[in-house]
C-alpha positions in Angstrom: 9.4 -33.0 23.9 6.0 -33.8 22.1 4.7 -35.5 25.6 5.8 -32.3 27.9 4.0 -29.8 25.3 1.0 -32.3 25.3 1.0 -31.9 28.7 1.7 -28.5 29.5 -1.6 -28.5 26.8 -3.9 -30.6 29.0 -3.4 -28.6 32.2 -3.5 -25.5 30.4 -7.2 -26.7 29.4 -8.0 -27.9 32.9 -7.2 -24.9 34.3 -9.1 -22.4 31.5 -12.1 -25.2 32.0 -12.3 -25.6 35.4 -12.9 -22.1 37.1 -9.1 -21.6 37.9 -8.1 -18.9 36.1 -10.8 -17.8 34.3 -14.7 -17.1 35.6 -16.7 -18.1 32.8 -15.7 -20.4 29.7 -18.7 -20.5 27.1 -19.4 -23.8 25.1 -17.9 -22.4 22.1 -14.9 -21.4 23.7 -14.4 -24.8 25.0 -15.1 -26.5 21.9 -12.2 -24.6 20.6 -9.5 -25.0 22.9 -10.1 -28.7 22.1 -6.3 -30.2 21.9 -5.3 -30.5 18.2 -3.2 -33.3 16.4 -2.0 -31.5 13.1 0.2 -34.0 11.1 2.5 -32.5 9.3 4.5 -34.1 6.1 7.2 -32.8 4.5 10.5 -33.7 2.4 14.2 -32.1 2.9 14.1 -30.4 6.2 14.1 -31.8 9.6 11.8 -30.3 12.1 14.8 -28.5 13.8 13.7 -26.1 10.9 10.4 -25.3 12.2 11.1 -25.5 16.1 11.4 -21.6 16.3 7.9 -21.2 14.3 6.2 -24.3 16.1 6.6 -22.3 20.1 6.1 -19.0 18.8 2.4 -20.7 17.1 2.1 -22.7 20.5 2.5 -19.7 22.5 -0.6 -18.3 21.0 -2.8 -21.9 20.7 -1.3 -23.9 23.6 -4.2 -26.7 22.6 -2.3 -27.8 18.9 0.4 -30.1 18.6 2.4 -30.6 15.5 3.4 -34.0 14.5 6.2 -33.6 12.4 7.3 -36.1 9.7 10.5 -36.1 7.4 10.3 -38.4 4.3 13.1 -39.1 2.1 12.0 -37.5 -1.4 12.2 -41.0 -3.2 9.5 -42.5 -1.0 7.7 -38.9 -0.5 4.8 -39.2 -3.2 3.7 -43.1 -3.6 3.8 -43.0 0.8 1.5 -39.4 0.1 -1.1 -40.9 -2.3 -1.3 -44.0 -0.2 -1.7 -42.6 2.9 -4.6 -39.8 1.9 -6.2 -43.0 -0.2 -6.3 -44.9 3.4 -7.5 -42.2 5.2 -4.7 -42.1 7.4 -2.8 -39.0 5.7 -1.4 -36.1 6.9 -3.2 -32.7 7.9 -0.8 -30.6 6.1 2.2 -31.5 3.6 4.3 -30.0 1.1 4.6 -30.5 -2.8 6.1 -28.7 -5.7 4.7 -26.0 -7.0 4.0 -28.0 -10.4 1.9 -30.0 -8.4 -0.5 -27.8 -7.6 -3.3 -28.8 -10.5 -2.5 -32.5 -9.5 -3.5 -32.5 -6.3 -5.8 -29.8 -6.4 -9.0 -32.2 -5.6 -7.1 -33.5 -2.8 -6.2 -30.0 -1.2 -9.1 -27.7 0.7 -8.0 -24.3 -0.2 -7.8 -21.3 2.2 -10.7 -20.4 3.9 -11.7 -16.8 3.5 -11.6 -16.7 7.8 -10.4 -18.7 10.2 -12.1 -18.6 13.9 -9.8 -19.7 16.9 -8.9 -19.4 20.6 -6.6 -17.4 22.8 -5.5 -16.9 25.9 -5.2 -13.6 27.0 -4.1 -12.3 30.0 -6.1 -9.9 31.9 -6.5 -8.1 34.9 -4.3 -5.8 36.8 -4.2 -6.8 40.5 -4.7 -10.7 40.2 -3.8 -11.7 36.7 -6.2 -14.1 34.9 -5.8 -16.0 31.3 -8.8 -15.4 29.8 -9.5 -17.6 26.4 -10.8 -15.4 23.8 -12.2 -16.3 20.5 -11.1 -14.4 17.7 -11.9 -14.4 13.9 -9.7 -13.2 11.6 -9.1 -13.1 8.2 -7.1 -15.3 5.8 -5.0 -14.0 3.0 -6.6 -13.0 0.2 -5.6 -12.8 -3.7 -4.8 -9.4 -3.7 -2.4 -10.0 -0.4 -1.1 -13.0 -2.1 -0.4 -10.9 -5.5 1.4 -7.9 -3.0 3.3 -10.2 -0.5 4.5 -12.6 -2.7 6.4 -12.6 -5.7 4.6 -13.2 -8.9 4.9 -16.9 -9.9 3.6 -17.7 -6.5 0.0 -15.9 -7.7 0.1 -17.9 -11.2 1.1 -21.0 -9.6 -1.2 -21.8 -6.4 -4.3 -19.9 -7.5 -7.0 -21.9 -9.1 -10.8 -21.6 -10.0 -13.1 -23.8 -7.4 -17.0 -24.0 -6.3 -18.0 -22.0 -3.9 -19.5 -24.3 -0.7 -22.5 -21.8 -0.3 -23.3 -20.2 -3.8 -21.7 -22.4 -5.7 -20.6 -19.9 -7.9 -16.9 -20.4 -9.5 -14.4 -18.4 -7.5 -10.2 -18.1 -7.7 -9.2 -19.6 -4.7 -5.5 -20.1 -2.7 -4.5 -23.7 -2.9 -1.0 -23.0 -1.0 2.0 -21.3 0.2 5.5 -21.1 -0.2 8.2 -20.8 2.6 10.7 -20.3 0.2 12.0 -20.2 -3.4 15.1 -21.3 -5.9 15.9 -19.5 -9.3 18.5 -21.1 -11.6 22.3 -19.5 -11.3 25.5 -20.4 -13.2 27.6 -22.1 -11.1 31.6 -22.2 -12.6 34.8 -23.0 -11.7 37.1 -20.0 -11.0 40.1 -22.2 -11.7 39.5 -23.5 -14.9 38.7 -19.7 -15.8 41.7 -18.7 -14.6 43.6 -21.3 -16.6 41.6 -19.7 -19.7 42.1 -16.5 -18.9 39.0 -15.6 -18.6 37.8 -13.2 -16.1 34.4 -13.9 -15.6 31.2 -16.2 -16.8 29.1 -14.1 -19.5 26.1 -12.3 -18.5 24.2 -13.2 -21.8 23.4 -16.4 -24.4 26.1 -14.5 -27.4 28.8 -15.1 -29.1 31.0 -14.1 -26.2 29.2 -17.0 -24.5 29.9 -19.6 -27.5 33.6 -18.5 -27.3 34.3 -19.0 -23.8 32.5 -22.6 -23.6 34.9 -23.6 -26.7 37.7 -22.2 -25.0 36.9 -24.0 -22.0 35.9 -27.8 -23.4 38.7 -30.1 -24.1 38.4 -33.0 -26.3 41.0 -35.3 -26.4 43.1 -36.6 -30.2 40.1 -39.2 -30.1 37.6 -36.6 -29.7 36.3 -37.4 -26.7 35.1 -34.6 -24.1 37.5 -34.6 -21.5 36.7 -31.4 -19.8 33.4 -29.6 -20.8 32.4 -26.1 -21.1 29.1 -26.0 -19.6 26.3 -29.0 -19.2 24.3 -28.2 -22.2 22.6 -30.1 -25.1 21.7 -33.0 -22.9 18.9 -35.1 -21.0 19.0 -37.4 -17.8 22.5 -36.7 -17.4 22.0 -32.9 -17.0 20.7 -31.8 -13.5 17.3 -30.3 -14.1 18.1 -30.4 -17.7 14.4 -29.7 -18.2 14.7 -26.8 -16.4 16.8 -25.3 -18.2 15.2 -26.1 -21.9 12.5 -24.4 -20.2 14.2 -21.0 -19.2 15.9 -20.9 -22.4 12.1 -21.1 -24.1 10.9 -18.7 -22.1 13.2 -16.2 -22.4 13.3 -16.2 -25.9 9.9 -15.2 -25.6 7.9 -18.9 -26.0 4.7 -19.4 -23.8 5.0 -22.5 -22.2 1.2 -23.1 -21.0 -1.3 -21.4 -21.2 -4.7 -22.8 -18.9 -4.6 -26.5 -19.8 -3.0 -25.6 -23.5 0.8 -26.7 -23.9 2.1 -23.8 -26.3 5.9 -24.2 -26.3 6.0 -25.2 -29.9 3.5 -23.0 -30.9 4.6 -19.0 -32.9 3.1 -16.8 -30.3 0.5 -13.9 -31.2 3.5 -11.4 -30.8 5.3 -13.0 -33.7 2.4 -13.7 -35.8 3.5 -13.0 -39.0 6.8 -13.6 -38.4 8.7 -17.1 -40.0 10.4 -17.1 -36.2 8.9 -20.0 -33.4 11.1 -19.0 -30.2 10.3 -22.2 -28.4 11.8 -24.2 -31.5 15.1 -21.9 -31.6 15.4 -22.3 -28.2 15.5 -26.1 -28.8 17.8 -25.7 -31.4 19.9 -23.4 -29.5 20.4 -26.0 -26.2 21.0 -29.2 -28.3 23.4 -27.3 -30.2 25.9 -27.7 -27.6 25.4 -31.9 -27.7 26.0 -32.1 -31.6 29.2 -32.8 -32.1 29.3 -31.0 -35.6 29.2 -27.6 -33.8 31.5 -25.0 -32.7 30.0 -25.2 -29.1 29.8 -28.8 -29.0 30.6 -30.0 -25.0 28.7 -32.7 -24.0 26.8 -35.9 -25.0 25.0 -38.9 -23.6 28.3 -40.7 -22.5 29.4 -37.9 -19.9 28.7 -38.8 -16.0 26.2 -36.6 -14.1 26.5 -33.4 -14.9 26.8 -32.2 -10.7 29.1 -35.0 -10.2 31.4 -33.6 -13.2 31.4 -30.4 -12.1 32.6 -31.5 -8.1 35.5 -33.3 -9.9 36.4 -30.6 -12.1 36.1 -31.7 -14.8 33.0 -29.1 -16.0 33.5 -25.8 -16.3 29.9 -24.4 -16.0 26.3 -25.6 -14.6 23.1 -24.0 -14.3 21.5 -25.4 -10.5 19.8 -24.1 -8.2 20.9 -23.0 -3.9 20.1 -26.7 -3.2 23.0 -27.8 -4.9 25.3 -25.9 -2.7 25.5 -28.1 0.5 26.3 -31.1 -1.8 29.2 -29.5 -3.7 30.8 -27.7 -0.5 30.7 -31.4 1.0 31.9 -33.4 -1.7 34.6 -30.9 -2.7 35.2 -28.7 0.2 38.7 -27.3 -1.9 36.8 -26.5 -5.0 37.1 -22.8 -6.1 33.7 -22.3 -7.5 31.8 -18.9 -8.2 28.0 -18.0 -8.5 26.8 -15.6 -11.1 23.3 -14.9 -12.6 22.0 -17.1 -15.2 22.6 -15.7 -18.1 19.7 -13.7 -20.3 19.2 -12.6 -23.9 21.3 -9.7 -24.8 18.5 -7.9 -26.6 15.9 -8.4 -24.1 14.0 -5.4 -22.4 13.7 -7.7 -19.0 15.2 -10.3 -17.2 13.5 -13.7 -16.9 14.3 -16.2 -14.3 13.7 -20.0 -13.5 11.5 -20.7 -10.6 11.7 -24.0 -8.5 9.8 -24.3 -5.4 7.5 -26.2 -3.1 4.5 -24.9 -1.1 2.5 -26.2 1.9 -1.1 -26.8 1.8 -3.4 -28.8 3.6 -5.5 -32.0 2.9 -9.1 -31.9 1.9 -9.8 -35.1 4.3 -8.6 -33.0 7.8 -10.7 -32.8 10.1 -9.0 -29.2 11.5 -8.2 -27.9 8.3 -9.1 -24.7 9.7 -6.0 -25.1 12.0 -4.3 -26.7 10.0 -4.5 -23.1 7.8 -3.7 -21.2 10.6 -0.5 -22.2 11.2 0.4 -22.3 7.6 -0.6 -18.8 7.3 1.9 -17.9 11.0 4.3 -20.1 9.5 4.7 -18.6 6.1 4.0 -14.5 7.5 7.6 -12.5 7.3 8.1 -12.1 11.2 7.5 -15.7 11.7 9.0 -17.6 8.2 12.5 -15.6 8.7 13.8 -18.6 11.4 13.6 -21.1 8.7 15.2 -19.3 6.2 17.8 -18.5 8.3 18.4 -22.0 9.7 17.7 -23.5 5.7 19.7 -20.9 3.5 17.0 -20.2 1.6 15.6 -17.4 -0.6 12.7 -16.0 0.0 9.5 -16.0 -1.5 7.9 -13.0 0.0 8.8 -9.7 -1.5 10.3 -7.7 1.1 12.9 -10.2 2.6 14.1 -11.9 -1.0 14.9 -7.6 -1.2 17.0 -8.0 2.2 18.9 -10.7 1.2 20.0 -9.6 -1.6 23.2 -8.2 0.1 23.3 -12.1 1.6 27.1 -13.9 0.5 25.7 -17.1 0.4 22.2 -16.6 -1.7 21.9 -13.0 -3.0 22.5 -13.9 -6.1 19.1 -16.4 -5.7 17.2 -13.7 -3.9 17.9 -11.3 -6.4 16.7 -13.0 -9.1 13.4 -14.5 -7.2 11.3 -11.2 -8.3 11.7 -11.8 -12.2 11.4 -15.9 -11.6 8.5 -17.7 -13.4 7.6 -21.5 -14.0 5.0 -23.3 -16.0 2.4 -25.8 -15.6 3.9 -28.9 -16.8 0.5 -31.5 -16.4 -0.5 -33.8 -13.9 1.7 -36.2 -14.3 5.4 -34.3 -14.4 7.3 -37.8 -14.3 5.8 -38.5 -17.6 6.1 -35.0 -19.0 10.2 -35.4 -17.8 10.2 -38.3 -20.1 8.6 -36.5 -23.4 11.2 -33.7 -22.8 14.2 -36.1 -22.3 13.0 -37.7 -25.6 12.5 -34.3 -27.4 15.9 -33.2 -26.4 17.4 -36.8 -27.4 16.5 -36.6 -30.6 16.7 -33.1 -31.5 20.5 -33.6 -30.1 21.3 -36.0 -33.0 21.6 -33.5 -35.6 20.2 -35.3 -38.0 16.3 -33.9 -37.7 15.2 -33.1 -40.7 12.1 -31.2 -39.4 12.4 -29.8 -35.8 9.0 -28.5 -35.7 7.6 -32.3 -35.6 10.2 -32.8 -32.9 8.9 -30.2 -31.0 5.2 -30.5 -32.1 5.4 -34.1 -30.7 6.8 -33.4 -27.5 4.0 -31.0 -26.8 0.9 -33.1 -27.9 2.3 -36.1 -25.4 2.4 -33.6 -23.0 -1.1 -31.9 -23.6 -2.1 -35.7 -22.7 -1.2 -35.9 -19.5 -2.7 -32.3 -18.8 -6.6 -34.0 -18.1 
């Protein structure tokens, strides 16, 4: 396929170039239609996902080629570095939206225009493709801000030099194609079996009860079924994650800048004796302390996905992702999705976010083209294909609205517009680690001062910030 479309490319320039077609070509105009290599890199999705997307851009800029490349996630980053360090990297490539800051000297931001080539057909007795340059503008932050939904702004915008005044500007370091929010995932059956009707909407009492009712220990007191995956570390999909939300909705500031603040008393409670990032803390490792009413899991439980396939979990926080594996592994499994729940007293929802964004490579040569169709790929009328074809949520505005009414990921859509993250450092493998240990030992029960705990956790992280 690759070879006919670099064909079809060559005689397509032949033709513009050599008086067929066309009367006069300027030098600019020819420098432009050059043919264009753009490697692409990306993890999870094959390039059947961007076929759609790749003719429609073709159609427009016959000269570029994209050279697509799938990479298995645990080989994705190390094969990244090494490749951009040899100079033999990629023109464009994906990474998580936590990665921005990291790679931020290795990424050329969006340009504030891009110039390029096409052929247009004129004429109206003998018809004639006539290459035409045109200049256009690339989105800007107030586009970004309108278009997209609002972690998106926080999370890919950052302060660089400017190449001509060298004045310090905010500048666009990348763009989604889609986004995940945290949902409750639970098992209809074991509800049923508990009479219970639905999963709680909110972190209560009503939610304590029904994750007692639903945990069963055995005359041992061992955790034979659990209520929900709560309390825990490395055995806890995203368990991070969801320490995070928690914090957040409870009204913590995660980061700030390059600050770490979750263990910090924000300005709104000043004065208060309340720190909502520590009772958040206290709150999730409740539910591993086995001296506790809501006690359902501990360090000695299997994978918390891998429970809930068997059936032997009642509830899990994930993400759409997760979907696929479930239906796979356990195509009979009568599961539900409902909205993560939020604080009962809260004025406004708060949601997880968990996403990756496209960008492009400071060392490409066509990073101008390279934008270009990152820009096509990502615009509504053109990203919609891979959605479709990935069962995704959105992250533009205007279709997460439209698929709200979608069976499969309403739910996810719905809660995109009210999803935030947090900057978690340049190094989020080692900042994994510091939570996992935070969460550890505040799971013991036997802390005597949780604010070290917590006070800890964030000072190792503030170190890997620089």
């Amino acid at each position: 396929m690759k070879y006919k479309i670099t064909c079809i490319v060559f005689i397509f320039i032949f033709i513009l170039t050599s008086g067929f077609g066309c009367k006069i070509v300027d030098k600019e105009t020819q420098q432009a239609m050059t043919p264009v290599e753009l490697k692409y890199w990306r993890v999870f999705e094959g390039s059947d996902a961007f076929d759609e997307i790749i003719a429609a851009y073709q159609q427009l800029h016959p000269f570029v080629t994209i050279d697509y490349r799938l990479l298995r996630y645990e080989e994705y980053e190390s094969e990244l570095i090494d490749a951009m360090a040899e100079d033999r990297g990629p023109d464009m490539f994906s990474i998580h939206s936590t990665w921005v800051n990291k790679y931020k000297n290795k990424i050329k931001p969006v340009p504030p225009s891009i110039t390029m080539a096409y052929p247009v057909v004129k004429g109206t007795l003998k018809k004639e493709i006539i290459p035409e340059l045109r200049t256009t503008r690339s989105v800007n932050l107030t586009q970004l801000k309108d278009q997209f939904i609002d972690t998106v702004f926080d999370d890919v915008v950052f302060d660089d030099e400017n190449e001509v005044t060298g004045e310090i500007e905010k500048r666009i370091y990348g763009l989604p194609l889609a986004i995940d929010t945290l949902v409750l995932f639970y098992n209809r059956d074991l509800f049923n079996n508990s009479s219970i009707a639905k999963p709680p909407m909110y972190w209560n009492r009503e939610f304590q009860q029904t994750v007692k009712r639903l945990t069963k220990l055995d005359v041992r007191g061992k955790i034979i079924q659990s209520g929900i995956s709560l309390g825990g570390s490395r055995n806890i999909e995203r368990s991070t994650d969801i320490l995070a939300l928690l914090m957040m909705q409870n009204g913590a500031v995660m980061s700030e800048g390059s600050s770490i603040l979750f263990n910090k008393i924000p300005a709104i409670y000043a004065g208060q004796d309340y720190n909502p990032g520590l009772e958040a803390l206290r709150f999730y490792s409740d539910f591993a302390n086995s001296s506790k009413e809501v006690y359902s899991w501990n360090a000695e439980l299997g994978n918390s996905l891998e429970m809930f396939i068997s059936g032997n979990l009642a509830m899990m926080l994930g993400y759409s992702y997760q979907i696929p594996a479930i239906k796979a592994s356990a195509p009979k499994l009568n599961f539900g999705i409902s909205p993560v729940p939020q604080i009962e007293s809260s004025q406004r929802a708060l949601n997880y976010a968990n996403y990756w964004v496209e960008t492009v490579s400071r060392k490409s040569a066509y990073s101008d083209e390279a934008w270009d169709f990152l820009q096509f790929a990502t615009r509504a009328e053109n990203v919609k294909s891979f959605l479709v074809k990935t069962k995704k949520p959105s992250a533009l505005r205007e279709i997460a609205t439209a698929q709200i009414e979608d069976e499969d990921i309403g739910i996810f859509a719905s809660q995109a517009l009210t999803a935030k993250s947090w900057y978690r450092g340049k190094d989020f493998l080692a900042t994994e680690e510091i939570l996992y240990d935070m969460i550890d030992t505040a799971a013991t029960g036997n802390v005597e001062n949780m604010q070290a705990v917590i006070s800890t956790a964030a000072q190792r992280v503030q170190q890997t910030v620089y």
